[in-house]
C-alpha positions as CSV (number, residue, x, y, z in Angstrom):
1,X,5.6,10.4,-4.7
2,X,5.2,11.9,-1.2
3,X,5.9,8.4,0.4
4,X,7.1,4.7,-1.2
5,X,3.5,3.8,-2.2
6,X,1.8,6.7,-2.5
7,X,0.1,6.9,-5.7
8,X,1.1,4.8,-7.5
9,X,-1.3,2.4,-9.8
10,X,0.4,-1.2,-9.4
11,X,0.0,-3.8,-12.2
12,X,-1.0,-6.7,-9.7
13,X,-4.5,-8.9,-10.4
14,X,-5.6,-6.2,-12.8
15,X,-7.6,-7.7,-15.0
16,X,-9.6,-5.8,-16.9
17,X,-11.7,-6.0,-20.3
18,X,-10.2,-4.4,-23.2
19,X,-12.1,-3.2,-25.9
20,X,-12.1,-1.4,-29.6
21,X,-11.8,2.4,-29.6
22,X,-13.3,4.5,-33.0
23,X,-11.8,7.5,-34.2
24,X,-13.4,10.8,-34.6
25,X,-13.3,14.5,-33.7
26,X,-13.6,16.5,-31.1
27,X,-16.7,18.2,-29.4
28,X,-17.1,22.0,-28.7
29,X,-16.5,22.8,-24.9
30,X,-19.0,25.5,-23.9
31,X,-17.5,29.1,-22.1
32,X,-18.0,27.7,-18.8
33,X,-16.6,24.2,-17.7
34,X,-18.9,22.0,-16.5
35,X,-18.6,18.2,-15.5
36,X,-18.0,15.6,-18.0
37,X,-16.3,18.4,-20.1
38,X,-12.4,19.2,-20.3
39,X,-10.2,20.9,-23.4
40,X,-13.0,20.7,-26.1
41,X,-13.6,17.0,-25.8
42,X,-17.1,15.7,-23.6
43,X,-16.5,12.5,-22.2
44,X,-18.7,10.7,-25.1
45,X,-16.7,12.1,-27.4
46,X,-14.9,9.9,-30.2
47,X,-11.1,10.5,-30.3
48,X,-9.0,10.4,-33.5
49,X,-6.1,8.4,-32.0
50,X,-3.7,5.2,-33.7
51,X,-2.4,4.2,-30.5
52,X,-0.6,1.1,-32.3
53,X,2.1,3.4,-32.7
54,X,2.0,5.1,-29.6
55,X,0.9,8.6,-29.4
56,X,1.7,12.0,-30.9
57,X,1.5,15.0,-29.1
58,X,-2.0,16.1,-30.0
59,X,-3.7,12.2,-29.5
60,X,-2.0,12.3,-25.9
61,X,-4.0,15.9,-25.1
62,X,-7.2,14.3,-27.2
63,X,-6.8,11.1,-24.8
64,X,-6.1,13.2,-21.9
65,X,-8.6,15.4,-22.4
66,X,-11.4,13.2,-22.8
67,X,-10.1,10.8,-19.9
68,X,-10.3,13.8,-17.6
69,X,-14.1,14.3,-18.8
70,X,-15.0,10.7,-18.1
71,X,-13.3,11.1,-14.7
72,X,-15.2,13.9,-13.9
73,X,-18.4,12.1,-15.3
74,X,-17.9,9.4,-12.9
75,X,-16.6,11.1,-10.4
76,X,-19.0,14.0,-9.9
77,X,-16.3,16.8,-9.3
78,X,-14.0,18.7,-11.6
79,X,-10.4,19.3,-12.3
80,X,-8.9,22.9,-11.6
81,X,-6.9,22.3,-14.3
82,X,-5.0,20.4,-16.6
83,X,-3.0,17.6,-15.8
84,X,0.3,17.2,-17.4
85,X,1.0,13.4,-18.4
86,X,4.6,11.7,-19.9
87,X,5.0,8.5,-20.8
88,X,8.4,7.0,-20.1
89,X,9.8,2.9,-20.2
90,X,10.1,0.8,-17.8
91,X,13.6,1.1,-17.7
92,X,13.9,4.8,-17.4
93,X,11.6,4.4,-14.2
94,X,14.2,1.8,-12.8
95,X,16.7,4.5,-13.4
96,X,15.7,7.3,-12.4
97,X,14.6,5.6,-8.8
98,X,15.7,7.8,-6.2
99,X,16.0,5.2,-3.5
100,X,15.8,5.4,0.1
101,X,16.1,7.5,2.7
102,X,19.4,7.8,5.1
103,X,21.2,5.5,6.6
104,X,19.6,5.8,9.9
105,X,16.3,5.3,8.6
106,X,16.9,2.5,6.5
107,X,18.5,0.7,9.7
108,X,15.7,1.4,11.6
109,X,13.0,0.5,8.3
110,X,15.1,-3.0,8.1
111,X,14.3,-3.6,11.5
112,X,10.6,-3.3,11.0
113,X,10.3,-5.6,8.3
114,X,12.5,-8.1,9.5
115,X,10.7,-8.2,12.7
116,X,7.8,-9.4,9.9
117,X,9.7,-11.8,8.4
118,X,9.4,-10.4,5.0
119,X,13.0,-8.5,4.4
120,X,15.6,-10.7,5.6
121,X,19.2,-9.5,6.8
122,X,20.7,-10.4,3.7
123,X,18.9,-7.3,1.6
124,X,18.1,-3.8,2.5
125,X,14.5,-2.7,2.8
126,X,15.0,-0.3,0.4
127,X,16.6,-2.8,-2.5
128,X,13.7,-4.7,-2.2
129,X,10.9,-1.9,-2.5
130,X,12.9,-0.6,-5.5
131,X,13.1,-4.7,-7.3
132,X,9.3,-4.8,-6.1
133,X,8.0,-2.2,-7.0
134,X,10.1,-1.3,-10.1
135,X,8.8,-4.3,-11.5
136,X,5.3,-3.3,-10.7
137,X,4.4,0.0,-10.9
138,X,2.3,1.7,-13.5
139,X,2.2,5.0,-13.4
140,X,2.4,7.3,-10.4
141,X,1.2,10.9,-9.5
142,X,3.8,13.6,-8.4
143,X,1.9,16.1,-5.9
144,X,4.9,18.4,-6.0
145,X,4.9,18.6,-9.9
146,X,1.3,18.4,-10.1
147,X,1.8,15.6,-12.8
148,X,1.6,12.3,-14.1
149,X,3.9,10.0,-15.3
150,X,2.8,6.4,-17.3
151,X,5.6,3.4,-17.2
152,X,5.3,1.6,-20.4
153,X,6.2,-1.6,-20.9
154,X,6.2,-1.4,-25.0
155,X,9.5,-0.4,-26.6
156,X,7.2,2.2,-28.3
157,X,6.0,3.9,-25.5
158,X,1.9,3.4,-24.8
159,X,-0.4,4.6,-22.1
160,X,-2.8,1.8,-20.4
161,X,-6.4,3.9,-20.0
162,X,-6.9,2.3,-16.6
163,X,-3.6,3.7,-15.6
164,X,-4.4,7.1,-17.0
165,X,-8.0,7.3,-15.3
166,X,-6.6,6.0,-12.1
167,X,-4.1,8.4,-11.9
168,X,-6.3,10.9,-12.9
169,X,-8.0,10.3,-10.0
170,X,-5.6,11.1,-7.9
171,X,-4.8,14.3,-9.2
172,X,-8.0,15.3,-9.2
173,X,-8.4,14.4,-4.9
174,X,-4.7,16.4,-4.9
175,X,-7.0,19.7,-6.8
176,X,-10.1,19.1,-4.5
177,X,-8.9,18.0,-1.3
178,X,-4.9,16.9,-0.9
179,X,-3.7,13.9,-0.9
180,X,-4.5,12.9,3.1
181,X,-2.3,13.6,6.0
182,X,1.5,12.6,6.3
183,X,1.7,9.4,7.9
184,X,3.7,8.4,10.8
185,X,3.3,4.5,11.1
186,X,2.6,2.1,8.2
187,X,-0.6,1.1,9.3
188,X,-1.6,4.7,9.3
189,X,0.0,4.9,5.8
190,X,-1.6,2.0,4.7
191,X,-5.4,3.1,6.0
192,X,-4.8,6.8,4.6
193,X,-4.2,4.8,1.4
194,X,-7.1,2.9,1.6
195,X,-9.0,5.7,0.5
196,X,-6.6,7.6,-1.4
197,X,-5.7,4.3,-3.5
198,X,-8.9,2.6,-2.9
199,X,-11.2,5.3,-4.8
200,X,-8.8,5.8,-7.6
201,X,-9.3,1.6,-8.0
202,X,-13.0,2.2,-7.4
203,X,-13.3,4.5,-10.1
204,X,-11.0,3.3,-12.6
205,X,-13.3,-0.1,-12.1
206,X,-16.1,1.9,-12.9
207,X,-14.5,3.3,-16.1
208,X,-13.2,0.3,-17.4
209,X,-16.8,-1.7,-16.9
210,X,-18.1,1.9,-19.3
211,X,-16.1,1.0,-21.7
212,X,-17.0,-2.5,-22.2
213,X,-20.3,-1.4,-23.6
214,X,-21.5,2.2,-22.3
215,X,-18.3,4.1,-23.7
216,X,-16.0,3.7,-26.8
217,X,-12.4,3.1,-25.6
218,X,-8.8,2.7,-27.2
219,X,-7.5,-0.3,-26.7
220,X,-5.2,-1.7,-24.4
221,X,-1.6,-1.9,-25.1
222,X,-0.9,-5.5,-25.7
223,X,1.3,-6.1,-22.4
224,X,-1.5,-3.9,-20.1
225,X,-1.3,-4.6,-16.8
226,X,1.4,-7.6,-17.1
227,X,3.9,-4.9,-15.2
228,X,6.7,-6.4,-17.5
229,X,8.8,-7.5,-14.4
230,X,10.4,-10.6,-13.8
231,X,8.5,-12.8,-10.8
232,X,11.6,-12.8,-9.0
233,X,12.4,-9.8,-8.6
234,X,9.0,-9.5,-6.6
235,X,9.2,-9.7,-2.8
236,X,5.5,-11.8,-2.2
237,X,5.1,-10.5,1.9
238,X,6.0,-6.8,0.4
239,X,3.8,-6.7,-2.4
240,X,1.1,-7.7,-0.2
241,X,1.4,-5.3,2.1
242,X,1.3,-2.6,0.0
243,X,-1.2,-3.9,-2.2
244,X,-3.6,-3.4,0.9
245,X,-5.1,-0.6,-0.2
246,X,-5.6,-1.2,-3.3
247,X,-7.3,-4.6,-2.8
248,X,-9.4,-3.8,0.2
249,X,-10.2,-0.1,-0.3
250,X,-12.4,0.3,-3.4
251,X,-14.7,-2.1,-0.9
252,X,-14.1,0.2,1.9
253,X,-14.7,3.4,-0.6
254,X,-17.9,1.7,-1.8
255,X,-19.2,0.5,1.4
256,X,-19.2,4.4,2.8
257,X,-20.9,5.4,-0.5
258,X,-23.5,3.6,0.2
259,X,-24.2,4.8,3.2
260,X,-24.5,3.3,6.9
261,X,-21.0,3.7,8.0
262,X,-21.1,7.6,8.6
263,X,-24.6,8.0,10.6
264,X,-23.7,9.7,13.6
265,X,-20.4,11.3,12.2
266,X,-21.5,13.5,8.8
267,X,-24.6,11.5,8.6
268,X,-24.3,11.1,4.6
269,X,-24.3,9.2,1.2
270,X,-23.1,8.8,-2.0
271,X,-20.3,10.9,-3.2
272,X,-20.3,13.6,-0.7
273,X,-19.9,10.8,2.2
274,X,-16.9,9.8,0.1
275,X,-15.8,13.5,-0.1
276,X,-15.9,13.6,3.9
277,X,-13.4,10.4,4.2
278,X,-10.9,12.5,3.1
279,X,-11.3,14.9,6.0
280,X,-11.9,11.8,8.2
281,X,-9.7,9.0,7.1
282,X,-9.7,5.5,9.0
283,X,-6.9,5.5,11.7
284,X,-5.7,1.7,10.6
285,X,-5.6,-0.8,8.1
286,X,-8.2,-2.9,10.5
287,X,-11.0,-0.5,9.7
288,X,-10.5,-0.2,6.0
289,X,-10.3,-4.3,5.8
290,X,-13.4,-4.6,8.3
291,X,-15.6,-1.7,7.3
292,X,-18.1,-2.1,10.3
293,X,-15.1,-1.1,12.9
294,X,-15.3,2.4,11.1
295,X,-15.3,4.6,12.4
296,X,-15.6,3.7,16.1
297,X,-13.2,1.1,17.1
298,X,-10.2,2.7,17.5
299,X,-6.5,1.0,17.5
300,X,-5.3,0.5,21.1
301,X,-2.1,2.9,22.1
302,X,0.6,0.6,22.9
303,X,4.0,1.8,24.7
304,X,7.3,0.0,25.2
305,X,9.5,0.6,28.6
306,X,13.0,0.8,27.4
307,X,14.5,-2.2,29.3
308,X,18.0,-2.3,27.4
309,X,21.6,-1.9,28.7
310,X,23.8,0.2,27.9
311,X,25.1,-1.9,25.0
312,X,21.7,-1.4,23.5
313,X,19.5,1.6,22.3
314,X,16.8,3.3,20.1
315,X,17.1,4.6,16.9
316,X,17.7,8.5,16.4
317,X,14.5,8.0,14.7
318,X,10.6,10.2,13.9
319,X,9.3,8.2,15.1
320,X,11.4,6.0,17.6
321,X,8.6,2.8,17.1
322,X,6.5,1.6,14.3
323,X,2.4,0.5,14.1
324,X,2.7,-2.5,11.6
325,X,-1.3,-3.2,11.7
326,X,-3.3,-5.9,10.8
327,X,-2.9,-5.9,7.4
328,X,1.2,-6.4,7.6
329,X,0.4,-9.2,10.4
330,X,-1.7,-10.9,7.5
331,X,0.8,-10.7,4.7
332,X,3.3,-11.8,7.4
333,X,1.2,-14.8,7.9
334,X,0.6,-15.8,4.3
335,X,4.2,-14.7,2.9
336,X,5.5,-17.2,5.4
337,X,2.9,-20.0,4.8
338,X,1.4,-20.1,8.1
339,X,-2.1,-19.0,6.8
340,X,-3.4,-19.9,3.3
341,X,-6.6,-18.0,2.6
342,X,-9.1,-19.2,-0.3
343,X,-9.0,-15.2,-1.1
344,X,-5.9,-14.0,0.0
345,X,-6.7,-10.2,-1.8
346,X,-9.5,-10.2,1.6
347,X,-6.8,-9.4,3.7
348,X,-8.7,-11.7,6.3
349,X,-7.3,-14.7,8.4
350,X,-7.8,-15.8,12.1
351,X,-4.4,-15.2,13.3
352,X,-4.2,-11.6,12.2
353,X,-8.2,-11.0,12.7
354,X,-9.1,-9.6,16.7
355,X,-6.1,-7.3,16.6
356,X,-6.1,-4.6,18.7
357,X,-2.7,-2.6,18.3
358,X,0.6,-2.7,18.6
359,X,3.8,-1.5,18.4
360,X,7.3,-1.9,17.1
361,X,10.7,-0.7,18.6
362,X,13.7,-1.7,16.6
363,X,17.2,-1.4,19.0
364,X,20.6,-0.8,17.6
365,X,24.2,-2.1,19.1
366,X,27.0,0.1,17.5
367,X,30.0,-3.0,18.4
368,X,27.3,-5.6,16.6
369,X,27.9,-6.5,12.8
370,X,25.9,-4.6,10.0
371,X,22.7,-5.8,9.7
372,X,22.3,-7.6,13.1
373,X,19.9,-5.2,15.3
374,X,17.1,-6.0,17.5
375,X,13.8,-5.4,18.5
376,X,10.6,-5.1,20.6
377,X,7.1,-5.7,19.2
378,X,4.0,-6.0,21.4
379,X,1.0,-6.3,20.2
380,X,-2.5,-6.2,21.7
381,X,-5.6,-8.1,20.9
382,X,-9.6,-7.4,21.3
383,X,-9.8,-10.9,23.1
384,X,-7.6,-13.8,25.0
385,X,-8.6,-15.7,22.6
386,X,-7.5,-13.7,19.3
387,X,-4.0,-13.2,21.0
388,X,-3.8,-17.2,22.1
389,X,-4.5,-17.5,18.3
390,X,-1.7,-15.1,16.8
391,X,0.6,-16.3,19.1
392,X,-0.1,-19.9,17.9
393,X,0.3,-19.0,14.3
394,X,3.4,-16.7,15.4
395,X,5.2,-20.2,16.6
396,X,4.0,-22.0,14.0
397,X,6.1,-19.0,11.6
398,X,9.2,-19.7,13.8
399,X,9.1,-23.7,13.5
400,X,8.7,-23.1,9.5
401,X,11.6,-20.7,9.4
402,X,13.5,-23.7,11.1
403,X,14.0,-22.4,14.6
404,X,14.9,-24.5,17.6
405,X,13.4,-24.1,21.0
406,X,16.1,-24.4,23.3
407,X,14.4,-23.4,26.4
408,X,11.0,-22.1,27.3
409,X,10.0,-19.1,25.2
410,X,13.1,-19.2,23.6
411,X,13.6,-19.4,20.3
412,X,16.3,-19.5,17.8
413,X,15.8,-19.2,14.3
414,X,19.1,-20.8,11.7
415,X,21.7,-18.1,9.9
416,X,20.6,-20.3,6.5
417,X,16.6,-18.8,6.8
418,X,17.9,-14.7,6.0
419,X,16.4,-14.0,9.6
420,X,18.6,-16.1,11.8
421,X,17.9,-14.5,15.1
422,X,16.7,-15.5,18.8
423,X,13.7,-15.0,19.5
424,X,11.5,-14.6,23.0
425,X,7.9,-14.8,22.9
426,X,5.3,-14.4,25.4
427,X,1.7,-14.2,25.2
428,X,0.0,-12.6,29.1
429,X,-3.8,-12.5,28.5
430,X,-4.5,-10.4,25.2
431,X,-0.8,-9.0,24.9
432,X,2.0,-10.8,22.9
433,X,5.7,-9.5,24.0
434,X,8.6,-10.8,21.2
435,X,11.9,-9.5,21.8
436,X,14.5,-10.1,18.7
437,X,18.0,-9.8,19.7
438,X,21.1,-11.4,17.3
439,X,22.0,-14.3,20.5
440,X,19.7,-15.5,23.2
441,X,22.2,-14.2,25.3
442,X,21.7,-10.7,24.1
443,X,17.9,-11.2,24.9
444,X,17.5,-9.7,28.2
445,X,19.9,-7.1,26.7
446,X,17.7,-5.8,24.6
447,X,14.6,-5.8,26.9
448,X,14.7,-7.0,30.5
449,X,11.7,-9.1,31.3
450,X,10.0,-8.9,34.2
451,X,7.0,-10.0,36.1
């Protein structure tokens, strides 16, 4: 994977029909490829496959094969080439995890997501993306190998077709266009993803309705989609976020297919206006969740001054500060009970709806304890009244988490809640300014206020 989340197929609120696959041979491929049409087998094709006992080496190309056909059937464009796919269990994913990054950049990521109040102090951002998303994953596609790799959940190794034609998809946009461009905030992540992740979920919806009466399937593996993890080793806030895309982008994909959100730009529908997302994705998680603010509202550019002392300073970090976006405003919201949506996949509340920009810059203090940093988020809102409402719902966070309010726009939040910090907070028309620093004493240490 390029980054954490990219590509991967997550088992979370998949459900999907299953249905009985027949067994046959396979058809003649003609000289020339064409669509619908890989490695002898046409997407209509029966397959001679017995996946009770997983899959021998020429079932896995017959299921490949024919996969890749139905793909391109769907999809309306076709694979350079083959696609390499291994199957491995759950528990050689878990092990062969390669972690995080350095030192300094998992300082400076801890920072960030404690500042959401979804990683507390008491365990690294990276330990919980790796018990998350170990748990959860799928399968993922590796751009630099060119290949795919299917987590199995059986003790005799099975592929789940959904995960196959989803990641599928994504190594068919990594032939045809690249996987999107590297990412320097998480909302830009996050919206990049809403079209790399949201058409791979968009078509392997497509493929999985086929096969419940169009198409003849295999069967799912008895434990599809469960992701065979325990519940708590899940992070709820993390998972959320970075289930984003995958909730809210098949929509998004869809909604540009259909045309209307493009007039003006490329001025087209259908597949080739999804084509031309990937040369012009959404810049934040707000347009992929709200597709009418695409592509013309742009996020708001939102600077810090560097008001610290001398005890205090950035991270050696690219970049210094952090976009979180609306959608990690939302998950902060519901991980933390503030907001309980009736569809909390819609990525839509009225605390984290309105939002504007904003930006994140976590401090360091070289004589402070491990883990106890600070930071400076402001964010900006389209309205007085959408930032009067975030930072409403932003208290009403702190007061859950147990914090007292010593003075004014003070807050301090107990050691026993994993986040035990002070906290300042002040809204000024459609800005919010919260400043995180271990004491209140330490406070204006981190960022001086002024008027």
């Amino acid at each position: 994977m390029r980054s954490r989340w990219r590509s991967v197929a997550l088992a979370v609120l998949v459900l999907l029909a299953g249905c009985s696959g027949l067994p046959g041979g396979g058809g003649d491929d003609t000289d020339e490829d064409r669509l619908g049409w890989e490695d002898g087998y046409a997407y209509d094709d029966p397959i001679a496959v017995t996946p009770d006992d997983g899959y021998n080496e020429t079932e896995r190309a017959a299921l490949v094969a024919r996969t890749m056909a139905r793909v391109e059937r769907i999809r309306g464009l076709e694979f350079n080439e083959t696609v390499p796919v291994g199957v491995i269990t759950r528990e050689q994913y878990r092990a062969n995890r390669s972690g995080g990054g350095s030192d300094d950049h998992e300082a400076w990521n801890d920072q960030v997501w404690e500042g959401l109040f979804i990683v507390g102090e008491s365990t690294g951002t990276g330990e919980s993306f790796d018990d998350t998303l170990g748990a959860a994953v799928q399968g993922y596609y590796s751009p630099g190998r060119e290949e795919i790799v299917i987590v199995s959940d059986s003790a005799t190794p099975t592929i789940d077709r959904g995960t196959l034609a989803h990641e599928l998809v994504h190594a068919l946009q990594d032939q045809q266009f690249g996987l999107g461009p590297a990412a320097d905030t998480q909302d830009r992540q996050l919206a990049v993803d809403g079209v790399i992740e949201g058409e791979a979920n968009y078509i392997q919806g497509q493929y999985e309705r086929r096969c419940g009466g169009e198409w003849d399937c295999v069967p799912q593996p008895p434990d599809a989609n469960n992701g065979g993890g325990d519940a708590d080793s899940f992070n709820e806030g993390l998972l959320l976020t970075v289930y984003q895309p995958y909730a809210t982008g098949p929509a998004f994909v869809d909604s540009v297919r259909q045309g209307g959100l493009l007039d003006g730009l490329v001025g087209e529908s259908g597949w080739d206006a999804v084509d031309n997302l990937h040369r012009n994705f959404p810049d934040s998680t707000e347009q992929v969740i709200h597709p009418d603010k695409y592509p013309d509202e742009k996020p708001v550019n939102v600077t810090v001054p560097d008001r610290s002392n001398d005890e205090w300073e950035r991270f050696d970090h690219d970049p210094v500060a952090d976009t979180v976006g609306e959608a990690s405003v939302y998950a902060m919201f519901v991980a933390n009970g503030v907001v309980d949506p009736e569809n909390r996949y819609a990525y839509r509340s009225r605390p984290s709806a309105g939002w504007g920009g904003d930006v994140l810059v976590p401090y360091r203090n070289d004589d402070a304890a491990p883990g106890e940093g600070g930071y400076v988020w402001v964010t900006t809102w389209d309205t007085e009244r959408d930032a009067r409402e975030f930072h409403e719902a932003y208290r009403d966070l702190l007061e859950r988490r147990g914090a007292d309010n010593p003075r004014g726009n003070v807050y301090v939040v107990p050691e026993s809640s994993d986040f035990g910090d002070a906290v300042r907070v002040v809204r000024d028309g459609d800005r919010v300014r919260i400043v995180n620093a271990p004491t209140a004493d330490q406070l204006d240490d981190v960022h001086e206020p002024r008027n």
